[in-house]
C-alpha positions as CSV (number, residue, x, y, z in Angstrom):
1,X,157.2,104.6,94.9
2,X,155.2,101.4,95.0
3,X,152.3,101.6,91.5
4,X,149.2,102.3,94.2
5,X,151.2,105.7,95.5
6,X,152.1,106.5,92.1
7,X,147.9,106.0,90.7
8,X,147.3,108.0,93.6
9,X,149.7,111.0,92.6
10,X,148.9,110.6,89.0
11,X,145.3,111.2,90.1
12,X,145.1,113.8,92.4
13,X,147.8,116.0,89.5
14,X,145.2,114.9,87.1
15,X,142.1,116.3,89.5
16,X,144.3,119.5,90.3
17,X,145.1,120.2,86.4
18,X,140.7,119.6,85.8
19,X,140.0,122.4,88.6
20,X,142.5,124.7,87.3
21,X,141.0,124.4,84.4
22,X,137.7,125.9,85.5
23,X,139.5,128.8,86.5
24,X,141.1,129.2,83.4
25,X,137.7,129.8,82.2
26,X,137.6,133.0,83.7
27,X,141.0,134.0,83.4
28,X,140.7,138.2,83.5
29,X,139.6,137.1,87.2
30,X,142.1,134.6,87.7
31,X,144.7,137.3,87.2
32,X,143.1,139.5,88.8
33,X,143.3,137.5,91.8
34,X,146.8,136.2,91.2
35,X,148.1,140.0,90.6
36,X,146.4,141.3,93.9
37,X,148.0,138.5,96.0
38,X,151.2,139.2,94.4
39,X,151.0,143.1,95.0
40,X,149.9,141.9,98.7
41,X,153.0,140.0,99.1
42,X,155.3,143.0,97.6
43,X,153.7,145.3,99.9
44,X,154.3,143.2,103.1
45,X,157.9,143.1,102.3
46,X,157.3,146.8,103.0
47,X,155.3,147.3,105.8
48,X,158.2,147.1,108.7
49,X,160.8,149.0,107.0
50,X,158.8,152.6,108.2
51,X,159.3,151.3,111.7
52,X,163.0,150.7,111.2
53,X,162.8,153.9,109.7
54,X,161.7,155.5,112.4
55,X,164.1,153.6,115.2
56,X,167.2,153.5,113.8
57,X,167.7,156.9,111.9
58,X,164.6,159.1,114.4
59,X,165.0,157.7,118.0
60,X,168.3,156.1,117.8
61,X,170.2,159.1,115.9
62,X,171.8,156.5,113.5
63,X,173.1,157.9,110.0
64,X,171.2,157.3,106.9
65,X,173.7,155.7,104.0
66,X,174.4,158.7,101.8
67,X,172.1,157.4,99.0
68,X,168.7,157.1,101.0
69,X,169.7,159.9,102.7
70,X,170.0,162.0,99.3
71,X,166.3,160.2,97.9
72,X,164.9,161.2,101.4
73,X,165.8,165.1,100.5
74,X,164.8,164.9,96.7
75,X,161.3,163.2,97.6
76,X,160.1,164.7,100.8
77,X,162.5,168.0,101.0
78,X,164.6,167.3,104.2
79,X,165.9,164.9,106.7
80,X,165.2,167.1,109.9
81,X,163.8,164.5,112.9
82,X,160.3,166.4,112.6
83,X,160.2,165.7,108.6
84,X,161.3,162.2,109.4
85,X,158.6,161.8,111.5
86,X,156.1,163.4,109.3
87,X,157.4,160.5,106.2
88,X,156.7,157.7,108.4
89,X,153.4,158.7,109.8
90,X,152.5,159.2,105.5
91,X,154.2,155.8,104.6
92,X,152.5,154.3,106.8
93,X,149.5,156.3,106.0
94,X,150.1,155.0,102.1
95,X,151.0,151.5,103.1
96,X,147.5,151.2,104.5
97,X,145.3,152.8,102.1
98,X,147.1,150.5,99.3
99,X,146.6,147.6,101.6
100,X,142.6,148.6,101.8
101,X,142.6,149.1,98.0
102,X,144.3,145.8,97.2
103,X,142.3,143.8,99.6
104,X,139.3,145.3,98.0
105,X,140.0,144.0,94.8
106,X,141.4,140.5,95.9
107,X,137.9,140.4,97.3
108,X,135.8,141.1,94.3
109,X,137.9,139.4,92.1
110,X,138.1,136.2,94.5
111,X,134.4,136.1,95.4
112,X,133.4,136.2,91.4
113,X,135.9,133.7,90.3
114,X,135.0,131.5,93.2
115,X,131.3,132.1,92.1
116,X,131.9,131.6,88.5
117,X,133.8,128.5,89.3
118,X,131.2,126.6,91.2
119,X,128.2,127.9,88.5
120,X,130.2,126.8,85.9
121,X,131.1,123.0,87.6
122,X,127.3,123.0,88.8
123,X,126.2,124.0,85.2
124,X,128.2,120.6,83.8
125,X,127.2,118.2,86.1
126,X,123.6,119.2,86.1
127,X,123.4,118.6,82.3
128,X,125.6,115.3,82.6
129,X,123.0,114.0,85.2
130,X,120.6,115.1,82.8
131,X,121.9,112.8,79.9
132,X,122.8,109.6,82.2
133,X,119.9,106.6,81.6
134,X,117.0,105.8,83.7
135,X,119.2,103.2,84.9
136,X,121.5,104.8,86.7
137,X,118.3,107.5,88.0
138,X,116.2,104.8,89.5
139,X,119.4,103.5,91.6
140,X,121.0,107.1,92.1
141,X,119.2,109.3,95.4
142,X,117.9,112.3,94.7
143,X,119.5,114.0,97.6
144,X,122.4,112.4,96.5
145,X,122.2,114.2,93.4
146,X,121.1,117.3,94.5
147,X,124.2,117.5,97.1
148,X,126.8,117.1,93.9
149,X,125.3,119.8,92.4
150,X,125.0,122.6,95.1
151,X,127.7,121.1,97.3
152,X,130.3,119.0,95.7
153,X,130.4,121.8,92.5
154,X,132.5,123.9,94.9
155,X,135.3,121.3,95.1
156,X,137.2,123.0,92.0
157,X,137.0,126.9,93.4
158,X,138.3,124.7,97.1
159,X,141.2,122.9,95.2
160,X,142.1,125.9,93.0
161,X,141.3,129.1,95.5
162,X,141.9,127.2,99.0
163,X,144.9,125.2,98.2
164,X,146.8,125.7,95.0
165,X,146.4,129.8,94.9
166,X,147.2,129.8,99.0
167,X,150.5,127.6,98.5
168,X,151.5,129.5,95.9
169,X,151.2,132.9,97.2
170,X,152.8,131.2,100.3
171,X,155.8,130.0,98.8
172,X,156.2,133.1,97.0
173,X,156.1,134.9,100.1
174,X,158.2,132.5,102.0
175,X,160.7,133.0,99.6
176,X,161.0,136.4,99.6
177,X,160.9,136.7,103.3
178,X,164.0,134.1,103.6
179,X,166.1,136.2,101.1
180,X,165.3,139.6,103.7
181,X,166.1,137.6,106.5
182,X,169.3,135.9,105.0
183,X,170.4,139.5,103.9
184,X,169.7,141.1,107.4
185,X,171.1,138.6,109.5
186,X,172.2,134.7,108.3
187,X,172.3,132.8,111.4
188,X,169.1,134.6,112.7
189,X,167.3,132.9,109.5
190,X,169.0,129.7,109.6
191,X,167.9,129.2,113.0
192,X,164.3,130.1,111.6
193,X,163.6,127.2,110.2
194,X,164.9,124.7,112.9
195,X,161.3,124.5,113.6
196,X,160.0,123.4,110.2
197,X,161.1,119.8,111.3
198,X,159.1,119.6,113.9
199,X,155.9,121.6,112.1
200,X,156.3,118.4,109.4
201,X,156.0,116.2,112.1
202,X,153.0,117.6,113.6
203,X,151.2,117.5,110.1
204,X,152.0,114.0,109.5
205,X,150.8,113.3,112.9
206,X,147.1,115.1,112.4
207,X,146.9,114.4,108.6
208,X,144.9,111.2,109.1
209,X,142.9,112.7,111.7
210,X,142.0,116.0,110.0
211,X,141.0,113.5,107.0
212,X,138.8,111.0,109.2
213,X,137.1,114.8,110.5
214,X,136.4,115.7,106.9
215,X,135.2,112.7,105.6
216,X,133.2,111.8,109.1
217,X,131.6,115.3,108.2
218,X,130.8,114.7,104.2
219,X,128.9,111.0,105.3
220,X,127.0,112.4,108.3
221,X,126.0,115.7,106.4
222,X,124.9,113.5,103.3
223,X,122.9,110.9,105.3
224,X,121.1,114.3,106.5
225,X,120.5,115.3,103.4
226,X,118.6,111.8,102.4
227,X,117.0,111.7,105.2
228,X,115.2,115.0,104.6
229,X,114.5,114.0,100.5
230,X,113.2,111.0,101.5
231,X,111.0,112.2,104.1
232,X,109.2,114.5,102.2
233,X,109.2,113.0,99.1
234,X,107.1,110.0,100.9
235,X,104.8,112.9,102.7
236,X,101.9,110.8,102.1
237,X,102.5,107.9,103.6
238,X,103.9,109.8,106.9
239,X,100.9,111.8,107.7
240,X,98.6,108.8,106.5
241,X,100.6,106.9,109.3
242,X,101.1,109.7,111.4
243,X,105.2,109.3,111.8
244,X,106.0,113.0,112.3
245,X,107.4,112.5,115.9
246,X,109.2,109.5,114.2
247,X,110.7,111.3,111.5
248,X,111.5,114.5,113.9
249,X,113.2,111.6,116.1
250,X,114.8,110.3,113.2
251,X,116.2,114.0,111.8
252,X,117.1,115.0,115.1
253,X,119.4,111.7,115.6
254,X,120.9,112.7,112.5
255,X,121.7,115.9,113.2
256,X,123.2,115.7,116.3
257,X,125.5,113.3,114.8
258,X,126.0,115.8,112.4
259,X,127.1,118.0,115.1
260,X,129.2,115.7,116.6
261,X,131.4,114.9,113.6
262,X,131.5,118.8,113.2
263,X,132.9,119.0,116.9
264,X,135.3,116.2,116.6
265,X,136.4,118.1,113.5
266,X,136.8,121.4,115.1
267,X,138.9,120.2,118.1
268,X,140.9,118.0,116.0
269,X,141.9,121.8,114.3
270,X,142.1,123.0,117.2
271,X,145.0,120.8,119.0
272,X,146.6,120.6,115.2
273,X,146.6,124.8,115.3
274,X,147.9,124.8,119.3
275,X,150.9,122.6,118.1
276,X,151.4,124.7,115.4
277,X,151.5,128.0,117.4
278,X,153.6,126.7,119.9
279,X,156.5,125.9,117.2
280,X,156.1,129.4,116.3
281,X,156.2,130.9,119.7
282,X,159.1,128.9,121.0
283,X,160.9,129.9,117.5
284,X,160.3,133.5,118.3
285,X,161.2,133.4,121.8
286,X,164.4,132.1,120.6
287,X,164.9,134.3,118.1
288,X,164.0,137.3,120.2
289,X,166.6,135.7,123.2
290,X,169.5,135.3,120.5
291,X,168.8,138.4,118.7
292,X,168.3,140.7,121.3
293,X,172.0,139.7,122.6
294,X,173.3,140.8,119.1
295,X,171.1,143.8,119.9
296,X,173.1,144.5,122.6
297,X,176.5,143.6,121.4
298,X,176.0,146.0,118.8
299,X,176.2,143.5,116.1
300,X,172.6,144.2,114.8
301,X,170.6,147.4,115.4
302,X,166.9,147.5,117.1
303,X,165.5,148.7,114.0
304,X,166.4,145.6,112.2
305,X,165.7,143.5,115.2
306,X,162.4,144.4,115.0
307,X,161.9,144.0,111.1
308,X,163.5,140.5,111.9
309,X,160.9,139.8,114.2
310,X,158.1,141.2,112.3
311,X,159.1,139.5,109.1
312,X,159.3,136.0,111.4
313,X,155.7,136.4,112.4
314,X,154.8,136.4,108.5
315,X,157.3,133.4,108.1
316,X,155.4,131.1,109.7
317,X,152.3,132.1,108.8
318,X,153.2,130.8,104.8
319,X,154.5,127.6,106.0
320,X,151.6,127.0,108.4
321,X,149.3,127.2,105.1
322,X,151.4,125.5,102.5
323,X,151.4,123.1,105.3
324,X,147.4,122.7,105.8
325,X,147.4,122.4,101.6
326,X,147.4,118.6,101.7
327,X,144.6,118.3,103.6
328,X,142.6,120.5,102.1
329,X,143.6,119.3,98.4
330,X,142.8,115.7,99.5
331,X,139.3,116.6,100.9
332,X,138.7,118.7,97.5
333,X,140.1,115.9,95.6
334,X,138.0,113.3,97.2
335,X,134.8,114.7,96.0
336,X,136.4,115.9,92.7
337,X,137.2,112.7,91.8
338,X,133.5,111.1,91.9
339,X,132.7,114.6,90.6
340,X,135.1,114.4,87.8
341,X,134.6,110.6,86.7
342,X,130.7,111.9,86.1
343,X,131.3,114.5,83.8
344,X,133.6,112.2,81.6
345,X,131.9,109.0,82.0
346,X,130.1,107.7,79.2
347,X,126.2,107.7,78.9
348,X,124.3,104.4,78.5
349,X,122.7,106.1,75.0
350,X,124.4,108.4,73.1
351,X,124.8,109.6,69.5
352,X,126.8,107.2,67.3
353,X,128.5,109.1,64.9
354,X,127.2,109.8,61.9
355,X,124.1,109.7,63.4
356,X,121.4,110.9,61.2
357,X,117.7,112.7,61.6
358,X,115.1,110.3,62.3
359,X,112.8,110.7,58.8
360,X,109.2,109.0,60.6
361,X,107.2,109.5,57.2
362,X,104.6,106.0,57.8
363,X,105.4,105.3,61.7
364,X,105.8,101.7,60.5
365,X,107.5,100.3,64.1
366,X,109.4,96.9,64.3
367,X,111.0,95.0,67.4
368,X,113.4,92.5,65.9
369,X,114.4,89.7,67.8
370,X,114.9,92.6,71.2
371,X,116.3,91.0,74.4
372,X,117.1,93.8,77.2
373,X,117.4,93.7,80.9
374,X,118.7,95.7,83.9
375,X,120.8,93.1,85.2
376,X,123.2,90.6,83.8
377,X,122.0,87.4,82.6
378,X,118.6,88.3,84.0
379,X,116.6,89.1,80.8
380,X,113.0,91.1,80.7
381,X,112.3,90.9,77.2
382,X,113.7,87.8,75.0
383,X,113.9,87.4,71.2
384,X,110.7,89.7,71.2
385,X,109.6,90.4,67.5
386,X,106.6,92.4,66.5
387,X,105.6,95.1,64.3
388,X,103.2,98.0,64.4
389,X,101.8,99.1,61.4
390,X,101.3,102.2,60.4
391,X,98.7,104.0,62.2
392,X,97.8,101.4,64.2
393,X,97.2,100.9,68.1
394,X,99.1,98.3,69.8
395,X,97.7,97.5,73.3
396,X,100.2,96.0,75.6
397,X,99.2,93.3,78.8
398,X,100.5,91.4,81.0
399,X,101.2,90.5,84.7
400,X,103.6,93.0,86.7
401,X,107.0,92.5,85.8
402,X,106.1,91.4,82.5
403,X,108.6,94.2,80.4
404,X,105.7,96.2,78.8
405,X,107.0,99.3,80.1
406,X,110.2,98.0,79.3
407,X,109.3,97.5,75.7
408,X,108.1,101.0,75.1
409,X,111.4,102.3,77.0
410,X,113.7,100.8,74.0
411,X,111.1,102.2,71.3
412,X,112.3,105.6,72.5
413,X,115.5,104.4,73.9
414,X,116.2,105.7,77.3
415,X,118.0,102.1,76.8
416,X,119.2,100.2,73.9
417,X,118.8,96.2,73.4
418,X,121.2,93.8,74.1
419,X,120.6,92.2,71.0
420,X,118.2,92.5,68.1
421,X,117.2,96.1,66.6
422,X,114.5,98.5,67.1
423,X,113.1,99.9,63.9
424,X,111.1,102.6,62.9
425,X,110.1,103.2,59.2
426,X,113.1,101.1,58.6
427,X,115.5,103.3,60.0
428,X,117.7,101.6,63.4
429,X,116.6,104.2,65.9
430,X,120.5,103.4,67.5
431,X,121.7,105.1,63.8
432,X,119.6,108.2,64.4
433,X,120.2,111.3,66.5
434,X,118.4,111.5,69.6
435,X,116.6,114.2,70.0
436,X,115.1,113.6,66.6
437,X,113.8,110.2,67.7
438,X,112.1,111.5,71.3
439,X,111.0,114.7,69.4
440,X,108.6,112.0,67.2
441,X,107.7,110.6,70.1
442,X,104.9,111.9,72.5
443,X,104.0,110.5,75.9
444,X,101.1,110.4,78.2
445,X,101.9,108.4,81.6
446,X,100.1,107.3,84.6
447,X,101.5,109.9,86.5
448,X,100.6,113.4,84.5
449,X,103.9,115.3,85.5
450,X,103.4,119.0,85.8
451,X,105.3,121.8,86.9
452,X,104.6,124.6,89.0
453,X,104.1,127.0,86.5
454,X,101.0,128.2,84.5
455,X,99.1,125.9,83.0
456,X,99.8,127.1,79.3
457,X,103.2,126.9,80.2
458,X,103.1,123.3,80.8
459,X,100.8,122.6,78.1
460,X,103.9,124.4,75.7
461,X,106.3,121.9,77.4
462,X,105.2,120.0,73.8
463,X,106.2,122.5,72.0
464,X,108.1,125.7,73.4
465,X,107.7,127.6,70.2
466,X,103.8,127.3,70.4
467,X,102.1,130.6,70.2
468,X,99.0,130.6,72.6
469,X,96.3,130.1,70.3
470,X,97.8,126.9,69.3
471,X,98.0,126.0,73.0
472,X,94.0,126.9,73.8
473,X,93.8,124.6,70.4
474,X,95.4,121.2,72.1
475,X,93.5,122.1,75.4
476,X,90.2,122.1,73.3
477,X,91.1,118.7,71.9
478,X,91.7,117.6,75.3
479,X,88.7,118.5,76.5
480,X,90.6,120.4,79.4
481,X,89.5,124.1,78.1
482,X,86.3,124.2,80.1
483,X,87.7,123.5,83.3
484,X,90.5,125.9,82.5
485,X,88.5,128.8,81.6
486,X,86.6,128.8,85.0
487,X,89.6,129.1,86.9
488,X,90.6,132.2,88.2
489,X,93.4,133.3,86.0
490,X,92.5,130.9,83.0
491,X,95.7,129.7,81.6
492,X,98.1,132.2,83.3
493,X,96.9,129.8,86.7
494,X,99.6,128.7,88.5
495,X,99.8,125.0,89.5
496,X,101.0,123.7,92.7
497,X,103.9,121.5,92.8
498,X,103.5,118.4,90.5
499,X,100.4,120.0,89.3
500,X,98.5,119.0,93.1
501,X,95.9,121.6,92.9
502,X,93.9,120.2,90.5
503,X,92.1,117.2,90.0
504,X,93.7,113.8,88.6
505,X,91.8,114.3,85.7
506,X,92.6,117.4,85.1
507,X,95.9,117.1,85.2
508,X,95.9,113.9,82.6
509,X,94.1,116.6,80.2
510,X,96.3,118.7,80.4
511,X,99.2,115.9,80.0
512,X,97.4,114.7,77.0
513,X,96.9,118.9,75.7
514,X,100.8,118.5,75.7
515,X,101.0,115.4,73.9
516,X,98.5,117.0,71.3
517,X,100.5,120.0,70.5
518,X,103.7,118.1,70.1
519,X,101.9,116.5,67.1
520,X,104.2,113.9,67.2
521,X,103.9,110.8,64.6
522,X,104.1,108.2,67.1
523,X,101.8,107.8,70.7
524,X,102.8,106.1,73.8
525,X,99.9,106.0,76.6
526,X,101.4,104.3,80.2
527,X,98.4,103.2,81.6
528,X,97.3,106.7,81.2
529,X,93.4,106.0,83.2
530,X,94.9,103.7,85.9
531,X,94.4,105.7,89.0
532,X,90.9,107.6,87.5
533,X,87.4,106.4,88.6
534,X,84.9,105.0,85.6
535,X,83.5,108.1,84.9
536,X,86.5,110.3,84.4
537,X,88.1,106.8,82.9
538,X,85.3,107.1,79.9
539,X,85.9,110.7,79.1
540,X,89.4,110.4,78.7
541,X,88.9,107.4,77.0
542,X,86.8,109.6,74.3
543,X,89.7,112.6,74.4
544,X,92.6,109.8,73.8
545,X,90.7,108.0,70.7
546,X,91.3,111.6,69.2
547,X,94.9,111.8,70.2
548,X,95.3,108.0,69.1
549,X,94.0,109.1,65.4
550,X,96.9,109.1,62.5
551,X,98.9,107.7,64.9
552,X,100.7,104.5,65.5
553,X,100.1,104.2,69.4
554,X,101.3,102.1,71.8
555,X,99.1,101.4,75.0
556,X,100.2,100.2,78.1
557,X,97.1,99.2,80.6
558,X,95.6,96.7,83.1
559,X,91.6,98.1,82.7
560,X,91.6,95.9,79.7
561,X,88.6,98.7,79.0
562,X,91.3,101.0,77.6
563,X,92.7,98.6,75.3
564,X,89.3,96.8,74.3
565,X,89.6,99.0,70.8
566,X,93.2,98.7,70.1
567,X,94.1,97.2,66.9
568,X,96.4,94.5,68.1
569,X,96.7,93.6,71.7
570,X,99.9,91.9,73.0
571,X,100.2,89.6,76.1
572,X,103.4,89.6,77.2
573,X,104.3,86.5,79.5
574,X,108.2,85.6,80.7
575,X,110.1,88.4,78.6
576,X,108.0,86.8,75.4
577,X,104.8,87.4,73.2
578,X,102.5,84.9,74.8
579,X,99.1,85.9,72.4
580,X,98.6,88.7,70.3
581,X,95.4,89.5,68.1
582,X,92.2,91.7,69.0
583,X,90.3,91.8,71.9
584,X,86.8,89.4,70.5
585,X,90.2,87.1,69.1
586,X,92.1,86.7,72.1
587,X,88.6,86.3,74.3
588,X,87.2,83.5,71.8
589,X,90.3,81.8,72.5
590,X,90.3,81.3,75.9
591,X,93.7,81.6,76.7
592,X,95.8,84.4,78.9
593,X,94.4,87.3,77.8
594,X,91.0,85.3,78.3
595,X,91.9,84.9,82.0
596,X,92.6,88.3,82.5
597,X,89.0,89.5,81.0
598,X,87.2,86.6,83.0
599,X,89.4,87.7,86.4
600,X,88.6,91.6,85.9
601,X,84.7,91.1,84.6
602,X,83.8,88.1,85.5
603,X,83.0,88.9,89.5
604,X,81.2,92.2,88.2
605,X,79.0,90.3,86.2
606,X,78.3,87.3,89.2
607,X,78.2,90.1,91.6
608,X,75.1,92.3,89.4
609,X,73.3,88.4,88.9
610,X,73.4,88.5,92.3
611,X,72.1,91.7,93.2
612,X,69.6,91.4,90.2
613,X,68.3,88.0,92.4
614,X,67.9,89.5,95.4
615,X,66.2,92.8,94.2
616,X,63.6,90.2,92.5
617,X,63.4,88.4,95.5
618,X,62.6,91.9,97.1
619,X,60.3,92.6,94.7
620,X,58.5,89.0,94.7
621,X,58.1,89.3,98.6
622,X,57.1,92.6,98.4
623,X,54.1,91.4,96.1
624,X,53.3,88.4,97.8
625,X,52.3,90.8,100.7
């Protein structure tokens, strides 16, 4: 076996041993499941014999051996033809009811483990995507997500309940059914399997092909799936264009050659399952031409003839599946394995161990000598060294591109630095746990994220222990109580998805309500008044000065009339500190930060010279007249 067929082996017994694992979880149902099937099996075994029952020892008059004959009388009380009868019609009467009973509970049990299976799987790779870095969100779909979790999570329950359970059951089965055939007749069940040659053949011949229709499925299905995320997640910009008809077009493209590869798939099965039933027919032809000869020699009786036939039927049946177990494994496999190298892969930004609780008693931040970027070799921030003082407000500029966003990123490390150290009351935030460093750490961002619940709920979001009249507190120092008390149901209103019926300044009230109750020691603001007009700008302005106070805040912004206050302002220019110092420092200088003041003020104040001119000039003419 050449080392590729062997990594290939070696991975798919690894995937298998993973998904049976799951099930193991919930092993009172995985026995459950295995004990009904095996019960099943036993009572096939039994289903034919009331027939021979009936033929040989009723209808044909044979003798019954002395010792079933004697059981016969003991159990039922008499071996007349009418009491006979009357013992086959209840067998048969028993055989069913345990087969309804049985089949029942197969059912329950299968349905909740396959249910349990695929919440549990879901569960896991819903909290792994959780914990993977921004990195690896801004270059991962979120369709593409969303399908692992509601349709790759069943991959497990498909390797362990469609495959593995079916071939084993199958095999047991086929097993059994072999020994009764070997004991009733030996070359009637030797020339049984004179077909499995050519039923091997006829797999090998459609296993590509059944693999090209399952993966042709999988890609066409998923590029349906994008295409849907994306097309409402850019809603906007398709009405504001009016593409509907395109999108439609586009969807209904997609679709059909979702369809398509469905079709292809289905007649793929379809020849595969003709192929296979005509082995089978043309075995029991056979069987039926040969045996019906002994029949009539007198070498086998009809009874047994018949439970030779009947038990053929169910021969095939468990070859035909442990057959189609390949295929089915391999299409499992083929999404476990993505599925699988997710849940063990390592996160960007972890815990180290030992890892201790971030102690933020001053909020004294230093960058020391920082260099980070996304790709190899292309650096956003270089060498970068600064500190913030305690309690102070560090304003961040520069030109698109220019890492401030970056910057604040490491402070709360959704990524760590290349090189260099991030510090934070002297403590290397890449020695301290986690969650203790982002719980001292509150943000308000351009976009104020909410969630369509109430609006106290979203306000707790800072603090899910908060008792309401601590949340109506932080709305108050937000300024967002007003507007939230003339709403209909206060702050048990609902908001619409991503907070979109109310107002952009709303919303960044109640953003910064959240950051208030979190009370945390250190502030970042991501160009928190961006999208707001002047007016709304200089109330929020007002309501973030009191959010900004006892705490060291970091301000990313392009109206350099948020930052004109800060305590330090930083121009960032080519992954470097170009100029730092105040706002009347940096504009005395004339440098960067100089141009950017002259760039965003400078045409307001040429453009009100110019309209004070020509309203003089109105004025003069109108007095002249």
């Amino acid at each position: 076996m050449s080392d590729a067929k062997a990594k290939q082996c070696l991975s798919l017994l690894t995937v298998c041993r993973w998904a049976i694992n799951y099930a193991l979880r919930r092993y009172c149902l995985l026995l459950a499941v295995i004990g009904s099937r095996v019960a099943g099996v036993g009572l096939d075994m039994l289903k034919p014999w009331p027939l021979v029952f009936l033929v040989d020892y009723v209808l044909r008059g044979r003798h019954m051996p002395p010792y079933l004959e004697r059981m016969v009388v003991e159990l039922w009380g008499g071996a007349s033809p009418s009491s006979l009868i009357s013992l086959v019609v209840a067998l048969t009467v028993v055989m069913f009811v345990l087969g309804w009973l049985l089949n029942l509970a197969d059912s329950y049990a299968f349905l909740c483990l396959r249910q349990a299976m695929n919440n549990e799987l879901a569960g896991d790779i819903f909290y792994q995507l959780q914990q993977r870095s921004m990195q690896f969100h801004a270059h991962a779909a979120v369709a593409e997500n969303m399908r692992r979790i509601t349709s790759d999570s069943t991959c497990a329950s498909t390797i362990v309940l469609d495959a593995l359970l079916p071939a084993g059951t199958s095999t047991l089965s086929l097993v059994t059914i072999f020994a009764i055939l070997w004991r009733m007749d030996p070359v009637l069940a030797a020339l049984s399997l004179t077909v499995v040659p050519y039923m091997v053949l006829v797999l090998n011949r459609f296993a590509e092909p059944l693999k090209k229709g399952i993966d042709d499925m999988y890609v066409q299905d998923k590029r349906l799936y994008t295409l849907v995320e994306q097309s409402f997640r850019t809603i906007p910009v398709v009405q504001a264009f009016c593409r509907e008809n395109w999108n439609v077009a586009r969807f209904r493209q997609s679709a059909r050659a979702v369809l398509g590869a469905n079709m292809a798939r289905n007649r793929t099965n379809r020849q595969f399952g003709a192929l296979m039933g005509l082995a089978t027919a043309v075995s029991s032809a056979g069987i039926l031409w040969i045996g019906g000869q002994k029949a009539l020699a007198g070498t086998v009786s009809v009874g047994i003839l018949i439970a030779f036939l009947s038990y053929l039927g169910s021969l095939y049946k468990p070859i035909e599946k442990i057959l189609r177990t390949a295929p089915t494994v391999q299409d499992a496999a083929n999404r476990a394995v993505y599925i699988w190298e997710i849940l063990r892969s390592e996160t960007h930004v972890r815990d180290n161990r030992g890892a201790k609780r971030l102690q933020v008693l001053q909020g004294h931040v230093v960058f020391k000598n920082v260099t980070f970027g996304y790709d190899v070799g292309h650096p956003v921030l270089q060498t970068l060294t600064f500190e913030a003082l305690p309690g102070q407000t560090v304003a961040l500029v520069g030109a698109t591109g220019a890492g401030k966003t970056t910057l604040v990123s490491l402070l709360a490390r959704f990524f760590d630095p290349w090189e260099g150290a991030v510090l934070i009351d002297d403590q290397d935030i890449r020695h301290v746990q986690l969650k203790s460093l982002r719980n001292s750490i509150a943000f308000v961002l351009q976009e104020p994220f909410l969630f369509p619940v109430s609006i106290a709920e979203n306000i707790a979001y800072g603090d899910p222990s908060a008792i309401f009249s601590q949340i109506e507190s932080a709305a108050r120092a937000a300024n967002a109580n007003g507007f939230i008390c003339k709403l209909a149901a206060g702050y048990n209103t609902i908001v619409g998805e991503r907070g979109a019926t109310l107002s952009r300044g709303e919303r960044q009230r109640i953003s910064i309500a959240r950051a208030l109750l979190k009370n945390a020691p250190i502030l970042v603001l991501d160009e928190p008044t961006s999208a707001l007009d002047t007016e709304t700008e200089q109330y929020l302005l007002r309501d973030l000065r009191r959010l900004r106070q006892g705490r060291t805040t970091f301000i990313i912004a392009h109206r350099l009339s948020t930052i004109r206050h800060a305590d330090v302002i930083l121009v960032l220019g080519n992954g470097r500190i170009a100029e730092s110092g105040t706002h009347d420092q940096l504009v005395a200088r004339g440098g960067i930060y100089a141009g950017f003041y002259d760039l965003r003020f400078g045409e307001k104040v040429a453009l009100a010279k110019t309209l004070r001119s020509v309203h003089d000039g109105a004025t003069d003419a109108s007095a002249c007249s």
